[in-house]
C-alpha positions as MATLAB code, in Angstrom:
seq = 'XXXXXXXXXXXXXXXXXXXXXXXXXXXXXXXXXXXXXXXXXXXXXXXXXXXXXXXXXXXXXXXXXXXXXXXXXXXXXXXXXXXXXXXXXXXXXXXXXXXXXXXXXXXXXXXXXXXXXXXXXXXXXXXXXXXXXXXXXXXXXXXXXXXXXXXXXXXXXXXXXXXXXXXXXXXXXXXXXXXXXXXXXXXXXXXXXXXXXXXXXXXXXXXXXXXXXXXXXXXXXXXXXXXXXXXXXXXXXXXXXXXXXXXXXXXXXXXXXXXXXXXXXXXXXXXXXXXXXXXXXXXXXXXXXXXXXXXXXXXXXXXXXXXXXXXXXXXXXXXXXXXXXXXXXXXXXXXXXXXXXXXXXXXXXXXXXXXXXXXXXXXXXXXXXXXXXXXXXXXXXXXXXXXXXXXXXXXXXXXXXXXXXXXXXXXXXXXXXXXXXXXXXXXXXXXXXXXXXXXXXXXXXXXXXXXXXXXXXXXXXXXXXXXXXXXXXXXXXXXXXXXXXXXXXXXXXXXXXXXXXXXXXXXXXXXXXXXXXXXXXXXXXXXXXXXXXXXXXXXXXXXXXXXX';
ca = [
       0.000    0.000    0.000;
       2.641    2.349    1.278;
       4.370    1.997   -2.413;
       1.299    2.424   -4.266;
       0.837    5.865   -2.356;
       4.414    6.917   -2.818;
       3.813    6.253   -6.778;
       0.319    8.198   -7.088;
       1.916   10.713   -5.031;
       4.732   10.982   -7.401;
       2.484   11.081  -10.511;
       0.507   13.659   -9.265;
       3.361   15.859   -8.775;
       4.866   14.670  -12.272;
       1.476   16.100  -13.505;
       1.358   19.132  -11.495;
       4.566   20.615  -12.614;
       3.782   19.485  -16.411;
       0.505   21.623  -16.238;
       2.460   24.406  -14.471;
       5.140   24.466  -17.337;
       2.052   24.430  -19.653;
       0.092   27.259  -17.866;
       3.451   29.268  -17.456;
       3.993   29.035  -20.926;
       0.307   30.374  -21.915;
       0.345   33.124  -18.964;
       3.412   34.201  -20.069;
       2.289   34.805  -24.092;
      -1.237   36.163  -23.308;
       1.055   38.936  -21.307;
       3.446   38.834  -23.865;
       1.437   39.638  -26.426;
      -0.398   42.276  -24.770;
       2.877   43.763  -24.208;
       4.131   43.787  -27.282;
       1.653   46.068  -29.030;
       2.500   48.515  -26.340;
       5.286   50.770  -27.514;
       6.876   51.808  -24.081;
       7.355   49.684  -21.603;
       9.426   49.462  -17.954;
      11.782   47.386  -16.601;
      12.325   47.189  -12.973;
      12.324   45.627   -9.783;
      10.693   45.664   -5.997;
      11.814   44.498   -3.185;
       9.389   42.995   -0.803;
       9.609   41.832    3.110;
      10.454   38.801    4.630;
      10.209   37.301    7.872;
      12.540   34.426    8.659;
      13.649   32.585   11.707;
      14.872   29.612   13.127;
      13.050   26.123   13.839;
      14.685   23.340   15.833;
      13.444   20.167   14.230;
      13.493   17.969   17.557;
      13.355   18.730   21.208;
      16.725   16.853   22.279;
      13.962   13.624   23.526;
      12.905   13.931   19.970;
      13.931   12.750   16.646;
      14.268   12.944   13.407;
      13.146    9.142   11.274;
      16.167    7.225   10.334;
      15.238    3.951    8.797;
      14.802    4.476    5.772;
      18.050    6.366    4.748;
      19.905    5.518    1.546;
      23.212    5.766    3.560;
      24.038    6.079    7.100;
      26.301    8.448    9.097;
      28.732    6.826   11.256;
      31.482    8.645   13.730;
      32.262   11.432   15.898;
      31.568   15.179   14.475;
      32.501   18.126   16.566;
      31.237   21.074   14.599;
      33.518   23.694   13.946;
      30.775   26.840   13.887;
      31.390   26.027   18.006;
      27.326   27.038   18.415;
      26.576   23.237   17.391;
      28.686   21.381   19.376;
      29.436   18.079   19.097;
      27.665   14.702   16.775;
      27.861   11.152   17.360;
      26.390    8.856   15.266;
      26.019    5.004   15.235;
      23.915    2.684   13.600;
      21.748   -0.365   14.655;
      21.503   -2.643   11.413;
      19.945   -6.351   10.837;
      21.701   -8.573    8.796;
      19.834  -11.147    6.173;
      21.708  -14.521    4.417;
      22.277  -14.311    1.285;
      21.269  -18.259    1.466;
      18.511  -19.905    3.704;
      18.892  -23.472    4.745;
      22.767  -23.527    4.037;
      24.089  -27.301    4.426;
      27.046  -26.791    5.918;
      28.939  -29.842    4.958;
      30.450  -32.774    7.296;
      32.404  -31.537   10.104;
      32.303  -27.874    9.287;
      35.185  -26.070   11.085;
      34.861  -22.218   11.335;
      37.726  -20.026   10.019;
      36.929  -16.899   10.311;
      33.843  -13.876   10.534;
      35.042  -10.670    8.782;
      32.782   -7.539    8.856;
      33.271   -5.818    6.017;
      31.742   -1.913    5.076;
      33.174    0.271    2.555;
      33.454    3.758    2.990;
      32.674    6.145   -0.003;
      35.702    6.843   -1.874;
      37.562    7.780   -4.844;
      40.139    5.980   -6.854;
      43.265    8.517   -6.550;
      45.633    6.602   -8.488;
      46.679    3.213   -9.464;
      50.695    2.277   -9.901;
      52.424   -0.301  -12.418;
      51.599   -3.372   -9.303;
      48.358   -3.125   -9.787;
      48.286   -1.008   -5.593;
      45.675    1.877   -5.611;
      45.155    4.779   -3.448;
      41.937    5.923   -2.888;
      40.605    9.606   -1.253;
      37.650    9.864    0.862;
      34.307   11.131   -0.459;
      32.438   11.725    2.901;
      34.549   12.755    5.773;
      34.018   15.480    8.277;
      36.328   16.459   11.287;
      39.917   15.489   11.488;
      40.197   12.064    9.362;
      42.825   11.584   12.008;
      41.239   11.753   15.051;
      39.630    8.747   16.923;
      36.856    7.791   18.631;
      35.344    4.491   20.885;
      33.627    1.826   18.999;
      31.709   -1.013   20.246;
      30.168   -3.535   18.442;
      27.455   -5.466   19.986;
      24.940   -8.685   19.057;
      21.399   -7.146   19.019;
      18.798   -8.259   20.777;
      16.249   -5.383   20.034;
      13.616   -6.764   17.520;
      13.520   -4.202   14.038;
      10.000   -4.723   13.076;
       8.385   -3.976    9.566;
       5.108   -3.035   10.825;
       4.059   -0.749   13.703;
       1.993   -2.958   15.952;
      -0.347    0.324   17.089;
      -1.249    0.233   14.059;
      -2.498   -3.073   14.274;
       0.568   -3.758   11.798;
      -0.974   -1.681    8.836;
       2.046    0.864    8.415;
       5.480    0.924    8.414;
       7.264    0.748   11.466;
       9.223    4.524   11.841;
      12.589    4.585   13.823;
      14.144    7.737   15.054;
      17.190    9.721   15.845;
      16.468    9.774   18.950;
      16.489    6.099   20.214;
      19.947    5.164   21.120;
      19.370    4.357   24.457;
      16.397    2.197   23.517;
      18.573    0.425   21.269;
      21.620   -0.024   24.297;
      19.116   -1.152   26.369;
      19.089   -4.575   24.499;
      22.860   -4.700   23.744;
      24.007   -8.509   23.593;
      27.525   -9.988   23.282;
      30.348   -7.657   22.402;
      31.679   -8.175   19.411;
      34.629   -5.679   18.827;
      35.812   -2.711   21.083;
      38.435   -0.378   19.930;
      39.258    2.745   22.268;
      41.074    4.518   19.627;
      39.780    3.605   16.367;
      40.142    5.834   13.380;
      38.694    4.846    9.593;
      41.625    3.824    7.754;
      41.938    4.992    3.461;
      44.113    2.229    2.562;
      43.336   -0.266   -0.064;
      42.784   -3.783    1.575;
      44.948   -6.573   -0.076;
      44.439  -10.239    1.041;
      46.177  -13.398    0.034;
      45.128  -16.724   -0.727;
      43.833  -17.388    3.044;
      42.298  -14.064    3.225;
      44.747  -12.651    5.570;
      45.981   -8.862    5.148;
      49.075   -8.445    3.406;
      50.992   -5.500    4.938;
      52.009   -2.669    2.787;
      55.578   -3.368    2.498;
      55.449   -7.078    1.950;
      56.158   -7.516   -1.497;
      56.743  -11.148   -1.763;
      53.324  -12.419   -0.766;
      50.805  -12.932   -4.058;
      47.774  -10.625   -3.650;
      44.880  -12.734   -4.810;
      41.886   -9.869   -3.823;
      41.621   -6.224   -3.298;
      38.419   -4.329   -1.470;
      38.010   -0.711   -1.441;
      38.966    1.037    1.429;
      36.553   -0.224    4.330;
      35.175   -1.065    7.758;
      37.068   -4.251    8.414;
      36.933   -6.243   11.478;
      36.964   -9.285   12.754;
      34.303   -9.962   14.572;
      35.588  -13.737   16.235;
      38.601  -12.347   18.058;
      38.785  -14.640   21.542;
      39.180  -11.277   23.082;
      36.082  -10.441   22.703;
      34.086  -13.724   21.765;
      33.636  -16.533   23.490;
      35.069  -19.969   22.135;
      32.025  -21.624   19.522;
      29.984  -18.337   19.484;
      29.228  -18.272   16.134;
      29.659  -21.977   15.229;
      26.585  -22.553   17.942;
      24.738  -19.519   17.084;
      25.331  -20.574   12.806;
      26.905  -23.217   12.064;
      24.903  -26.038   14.373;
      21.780  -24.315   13.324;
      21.745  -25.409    9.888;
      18.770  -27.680   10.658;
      16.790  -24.990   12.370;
      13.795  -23.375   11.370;
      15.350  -20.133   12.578;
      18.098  -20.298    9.125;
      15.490  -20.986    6.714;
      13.912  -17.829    5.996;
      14.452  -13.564    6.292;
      11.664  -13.315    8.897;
      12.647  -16.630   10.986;
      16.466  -15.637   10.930;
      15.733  -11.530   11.571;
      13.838  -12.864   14.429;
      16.390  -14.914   16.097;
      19.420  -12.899   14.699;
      18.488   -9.389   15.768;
      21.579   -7.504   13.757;
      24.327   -5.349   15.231;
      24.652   -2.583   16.775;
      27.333   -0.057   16.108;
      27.908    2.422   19.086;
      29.955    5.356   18.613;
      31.459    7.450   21.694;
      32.873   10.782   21.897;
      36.696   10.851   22.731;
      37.222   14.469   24.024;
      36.298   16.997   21.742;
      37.927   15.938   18.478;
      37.040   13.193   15.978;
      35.692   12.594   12.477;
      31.747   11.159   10.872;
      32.077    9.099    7.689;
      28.883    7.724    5.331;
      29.194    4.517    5.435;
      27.761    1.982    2.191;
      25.781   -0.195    3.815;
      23.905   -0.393    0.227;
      27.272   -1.495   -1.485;
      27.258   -5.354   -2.481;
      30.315   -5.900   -0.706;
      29.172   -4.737    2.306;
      28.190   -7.881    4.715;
      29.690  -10.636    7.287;
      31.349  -13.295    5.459;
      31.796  -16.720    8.416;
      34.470  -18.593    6.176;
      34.229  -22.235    7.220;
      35.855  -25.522    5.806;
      34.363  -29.144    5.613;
      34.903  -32.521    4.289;
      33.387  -32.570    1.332;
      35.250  -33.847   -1.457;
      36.928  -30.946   -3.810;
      37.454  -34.141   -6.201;
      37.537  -37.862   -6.555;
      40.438  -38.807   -4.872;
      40.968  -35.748   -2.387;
      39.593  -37.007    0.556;
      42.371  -35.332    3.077;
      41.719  -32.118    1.074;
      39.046  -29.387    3.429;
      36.607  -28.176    1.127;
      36.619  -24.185    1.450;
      33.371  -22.560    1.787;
      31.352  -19.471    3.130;
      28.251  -18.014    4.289;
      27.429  -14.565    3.718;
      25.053  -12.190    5.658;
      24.031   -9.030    3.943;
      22.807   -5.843    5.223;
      19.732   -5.779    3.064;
      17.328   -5.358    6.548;
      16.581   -2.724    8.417;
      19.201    0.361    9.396;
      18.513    3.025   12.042;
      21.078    5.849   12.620;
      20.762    7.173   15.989;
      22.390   10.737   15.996;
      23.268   12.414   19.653;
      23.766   16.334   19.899;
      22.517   18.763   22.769;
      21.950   21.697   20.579;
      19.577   24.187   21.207;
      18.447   27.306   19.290;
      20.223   30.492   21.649;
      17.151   32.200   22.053;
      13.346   31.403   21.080;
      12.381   31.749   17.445;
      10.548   35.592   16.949;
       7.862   34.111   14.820;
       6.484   37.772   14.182;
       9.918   40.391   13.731;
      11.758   37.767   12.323;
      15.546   36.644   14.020;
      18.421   37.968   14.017;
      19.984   35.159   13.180;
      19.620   32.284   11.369;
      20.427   28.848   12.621;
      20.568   25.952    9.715;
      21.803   22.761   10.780;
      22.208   19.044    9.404;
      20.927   15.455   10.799;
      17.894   15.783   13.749;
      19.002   19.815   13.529;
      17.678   23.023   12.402;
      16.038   24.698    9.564;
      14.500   28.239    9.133;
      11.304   29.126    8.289;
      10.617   32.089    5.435;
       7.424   33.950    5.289;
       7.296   36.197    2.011;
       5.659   39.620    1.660;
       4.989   39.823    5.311;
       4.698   43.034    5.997;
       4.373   46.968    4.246;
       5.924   48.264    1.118;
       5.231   51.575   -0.175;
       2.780   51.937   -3.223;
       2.773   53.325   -6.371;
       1.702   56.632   -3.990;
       4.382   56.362   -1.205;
       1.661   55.005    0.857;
       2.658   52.262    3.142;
       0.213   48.992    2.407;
       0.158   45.312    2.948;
       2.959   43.963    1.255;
       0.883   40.904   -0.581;
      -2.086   43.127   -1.485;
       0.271   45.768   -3.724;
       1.803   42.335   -5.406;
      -1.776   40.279   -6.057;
      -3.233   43.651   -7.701;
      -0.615   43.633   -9.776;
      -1.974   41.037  -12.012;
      -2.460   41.806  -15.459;
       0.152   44.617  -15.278;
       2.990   42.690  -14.514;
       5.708   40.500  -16.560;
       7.569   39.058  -13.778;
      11.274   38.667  -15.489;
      12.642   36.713  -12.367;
      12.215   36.592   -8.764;
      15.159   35.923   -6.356;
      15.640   35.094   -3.002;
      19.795   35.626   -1.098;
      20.170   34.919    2.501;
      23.514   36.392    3.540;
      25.935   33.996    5.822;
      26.827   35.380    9.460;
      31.015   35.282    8.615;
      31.049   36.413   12.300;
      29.915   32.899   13.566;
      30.825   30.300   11.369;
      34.139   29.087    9.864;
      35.091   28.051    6.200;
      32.958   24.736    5.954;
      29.715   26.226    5.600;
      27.584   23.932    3.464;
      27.447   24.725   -0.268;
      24.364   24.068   -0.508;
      20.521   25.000    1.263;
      17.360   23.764    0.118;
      14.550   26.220   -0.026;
      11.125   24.000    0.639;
       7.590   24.895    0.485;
       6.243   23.398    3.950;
       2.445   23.292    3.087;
       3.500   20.211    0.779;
       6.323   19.065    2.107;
       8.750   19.564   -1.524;
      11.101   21.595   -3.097;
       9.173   24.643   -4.724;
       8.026   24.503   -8.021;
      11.387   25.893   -9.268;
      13.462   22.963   -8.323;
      11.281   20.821  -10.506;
      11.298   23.111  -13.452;
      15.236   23.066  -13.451;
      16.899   20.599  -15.741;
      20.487   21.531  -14.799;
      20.105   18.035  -12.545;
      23.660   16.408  -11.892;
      23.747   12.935  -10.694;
      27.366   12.346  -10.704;
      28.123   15.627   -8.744;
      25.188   16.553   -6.827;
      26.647   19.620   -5.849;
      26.217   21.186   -8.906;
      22.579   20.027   -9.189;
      19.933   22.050   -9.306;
      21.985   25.295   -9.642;
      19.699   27.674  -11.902;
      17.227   27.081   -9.173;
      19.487   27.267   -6.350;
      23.112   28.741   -6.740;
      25.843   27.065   -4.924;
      27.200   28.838   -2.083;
      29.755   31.817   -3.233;
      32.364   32.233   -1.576;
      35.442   35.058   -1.145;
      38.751   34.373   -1.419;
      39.425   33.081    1.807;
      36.931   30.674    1.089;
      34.495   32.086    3.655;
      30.891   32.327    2.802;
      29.034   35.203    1.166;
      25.537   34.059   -0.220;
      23.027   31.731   -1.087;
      20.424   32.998   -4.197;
      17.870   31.366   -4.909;
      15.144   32.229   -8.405;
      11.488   31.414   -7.304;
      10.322   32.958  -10.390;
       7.075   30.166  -11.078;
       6.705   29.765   -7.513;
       6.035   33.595   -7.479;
       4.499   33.308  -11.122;
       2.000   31.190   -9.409;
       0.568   33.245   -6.543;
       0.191   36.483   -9.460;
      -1.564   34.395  -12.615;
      -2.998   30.892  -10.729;
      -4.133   32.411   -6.802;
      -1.860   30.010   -5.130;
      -1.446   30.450   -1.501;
       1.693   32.660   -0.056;
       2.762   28.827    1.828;
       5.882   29.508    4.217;
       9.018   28.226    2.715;
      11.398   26.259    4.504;
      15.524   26.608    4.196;
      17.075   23.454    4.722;
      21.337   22.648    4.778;
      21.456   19.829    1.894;
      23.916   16.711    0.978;
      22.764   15.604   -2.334;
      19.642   18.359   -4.143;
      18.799   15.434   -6.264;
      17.197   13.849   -3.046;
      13.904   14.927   -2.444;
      12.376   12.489    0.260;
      11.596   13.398    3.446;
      11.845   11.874    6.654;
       9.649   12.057    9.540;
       9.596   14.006   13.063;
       8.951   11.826   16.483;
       5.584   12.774   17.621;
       4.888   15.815   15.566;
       1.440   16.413   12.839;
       1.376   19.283   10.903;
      -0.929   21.838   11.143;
      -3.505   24.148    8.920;
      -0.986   26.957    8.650;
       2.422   24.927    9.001;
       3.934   26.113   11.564;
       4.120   22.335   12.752;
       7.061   20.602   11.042;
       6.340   17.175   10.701;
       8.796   16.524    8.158;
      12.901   16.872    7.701;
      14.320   16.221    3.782;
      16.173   13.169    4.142;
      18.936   15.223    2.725;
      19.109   17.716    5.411;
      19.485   14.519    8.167;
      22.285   12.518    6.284;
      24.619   16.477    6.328;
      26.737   16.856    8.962;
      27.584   20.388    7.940;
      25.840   23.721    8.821;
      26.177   27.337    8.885;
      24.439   30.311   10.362;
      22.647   33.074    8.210;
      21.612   36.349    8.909;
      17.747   37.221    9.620;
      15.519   39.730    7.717;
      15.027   42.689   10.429;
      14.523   45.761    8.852;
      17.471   47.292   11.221;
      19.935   45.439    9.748;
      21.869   46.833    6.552;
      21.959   45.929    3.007;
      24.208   43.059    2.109;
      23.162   41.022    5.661;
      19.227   41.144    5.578;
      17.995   38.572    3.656;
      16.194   40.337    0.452;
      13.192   39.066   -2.069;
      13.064   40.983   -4.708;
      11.053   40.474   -8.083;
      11.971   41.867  -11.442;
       9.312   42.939  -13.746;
       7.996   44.576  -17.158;
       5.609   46.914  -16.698;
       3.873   48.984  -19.790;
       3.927   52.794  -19.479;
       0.944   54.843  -19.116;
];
């Protein structure tokens, strides 16, 4: 049911924005054409109010939905714009075989249980032996730095369904749940004090064992992407037969036969993250990527070949991480002071995973008529219909240099929050950018610019059609939401513990899945009228206008 709503949904905003384009199209040659058998006409521009301030997303004992997220943050992320403080993030993850009702041979010996996740990287360069160096994609903080991780046996049940729902929709998992999720921590797996993701290419020989980087004599048989890679059977930390009683003399059991059977009695890992004093680094990890799963290598007798009875057939048994994943994301952040919902702020606070967004609200307030009278802002605009072109309409929201550092985000979303999506803009802009995502979306939405110290300026954003709209079509003024974005192309959303939205949206109930998987953020000057040109945030539409 849920993906038959997700694909009306989707086809009714694929139809929307195809009658929009239309209607733009017709709107704009009826005025056209009246224009043109005008003689004189004006060019110009207005600028109109704004009110904008900031919006916390969660409460601190709220969260932000997590189990559904193409990727998952992973690590320790003190923010540099100090305001934020410090992120951890760790992730609670079942695991599925990749074969039910595995025979596992006669007299199956266990070798091994490697974890392995890759991170998201690039290929730097590859020399003449075949050795490559990779560079990370997604890393924040000091890649040097460590933090604690644990690795425990779950024993908290992921369920599909939410039983108060009598199991008729999807079961929602937040931000917020961590120590839910502790609560039922099982065996412990791995611990590392100090651990710190590692670039390097992974080389194994013939037995699957590392080869160090300055052995050259040893053949290299198989090469994995730089990776989470542990070992997850080290006596250390596991007891003797662990896994060969909890796998291995199972293979007759119900519990190994099927993805609902095994998720039930093999409740996944959990990966817990701790702060080490106030440094550290987040990665993305792949969870998605195909190599990303437990491999339990195991021998047996089974004959390779007639006549090789003393040889130990190798073998393996893979579990994948194609089950549920839940990020749970700490940070104490709080907005510094309440949001003014009717002046505005003077600030703007826009922050990544369970964090902050602002809220816009456009031509709140006076402008000055034709007359030099003051009157309603919207009123002047909407009776402009009919005598209007508009040429363009931008928004720029002017970064706070005073507060933030030189890793501002280089991009922001601008939402409309009565539906929950990108305005109409976004869709109406084909400069989309899969490979780069960063430069996505930018005729809609301009990346960040910067000065030459690399510190931010502005972000300017066109609204043109969503402005179009409320002139020629009487759609409503909705309040606009600015969001800090990781990839533009991704325009899901994910929801808020506990929170409905209401008839004039000032309720968020939803957080753009892209907002929640940024670690970044930035802080933005407000729209006061006190405040001087080149910090307020300005909307200003250009226009044609005929001449009496």
């Amino acid at each position: 049911m849920k993906k038959i709503t997700n694909t009306i949904k989707s086809l009714v905003l694929i139809t929307f924005v195809s009658f929009a384009t239309i209607a733009c199209d017709k709107d704009f040659s009826n005025i056209d054409s009246n224009i043109q058998g005008i003689k004189n006409f004006e060019t110009s521009s207005k600028k109109f109010p704004v009110v904008s301030y900031s919006q916390k997303a969660t409460d601190n004992t709220t969260g932000v939905q997590t189990n559904a997220l193409p990727s998952n943050l992973f690590g320790v992320y003190p923010d540099p714009n100090s305001i934020y403080g410090i992120s951890t993030a760790g992730v609670v993850a079942q695991v599925v075989p990749s074969n039910f009702s595995q025979d596992f041979g006669e007299d199956p010996v266990l070798e091994s249980v490697i974890l392995t996740i890759p991170y998201f990287t690039t290929l730097d360069e590859k020399d003449a032996d075949g050795n490559s160096t990779y560079k990370f994609d997604s890393i924040f903080g000091n890649p040097e730095a460590s933090f604690k991780l644990s690795i425990y046996k779950s024993n908290y049940l992921l369920r599909d369904l939410d039983p108060s729902t009598d199991f008729e929709s999807p079961q929602a998992y937040y931000s917020s749940q961590e120590d839910l999720f502790n609560a039922q921590e099982g065996q412990l797996l791995y611990q590392n004090d100090d651990f710190v993701p590692d670039i390097k290419e992974i080389r194994l020989d013939e037995d699957g064992n590392i080869v160090p980087d300055d052995d050259e004599d040893t053949e290299i048989t198989e090469r994995i992407v730089p990776s989470l890679r542990i070992d997850l059977n080290n006596p250390t930390f596991v007891p003797a037969n662990f896994w060969e009683s909890l796998i291995i003399e199972n293979q007759d059991n119900p519990v190994l036969s099927n993805s609902n059977n095994f998720t039930e009695f093999f409740r996944g890992l959990i990966f817990k993250v701790e702060a080490n004093g106030t440094d550290g680094n987040m990665q993305v990890l792949n969870f998605a990527n195909t190599a990303a799963n437990i491999l339990l290598d195991y021998t047996n007798n089974e004959e390779i070949e007639a006549g090789e009875e003393d040889t130990r057939n190798p073998t393996a048994y893979r579990l994948t991480f194609n089950g549920i994943r839940v990020n749970t994301i700490n940070n104490d952040f709080t907005l510094p002071v309440p949001p003014n919902t009717t002046e505005g702020d003077d600030r703007l606070y826009l922050k990544g995973g369970d964090g902050s967004m602002a809220t816009l609200e456009l031509f709140n307030g006076n402008v000055l008529d034709d007359d030099g009278v003051p009157v309603n802002a919207f009123t002047y605009f909407k009776d402009k219909e009919g005598k209007w072109l508009i040429n363009e309409a931008n928004l720029i929201v002017y970064v706070d240099q005073d507060n933030v550092t030189d890793n501002e985000p280089d991009r922001v979303l601008l939402y409309d929050l009565k539906n929950n999506l990108p305005i109409i803009d976004y869709f109406l802009d084909s400069s989309t950018n899969t490979s780069e995502p960063t430069k996505s979306k930018i005729t809609y939405a301009e990346i960040l610019e910067r000065n030459s110290e690399g510190k931010g300026i502005k972000y300017k954003f066109r609204l043109t059609e969503h402005i179009n709209n409320m002139l020629l079509r009487d759609s409503l003024n909705v309040k606009l939401g600015l969001y800090v974005a990781t990839n533009v192309n991704l325009v899901q959303n994910s929801k808020i513990e506990g929170m409905v939205n209401d008839e004039d949206d000032s309720t968020l109930n939803l957080f753009p899945t892209t907002s929640v998987l940024s670690v970044k953020s930035t802080v933005l000057h407000g729209s006061k009228p006190a405040m001087p040109e080149g910090q307020r945030a300005e909307f200003e539409i250009f226009y044609t206008e005929p001449e009496n």
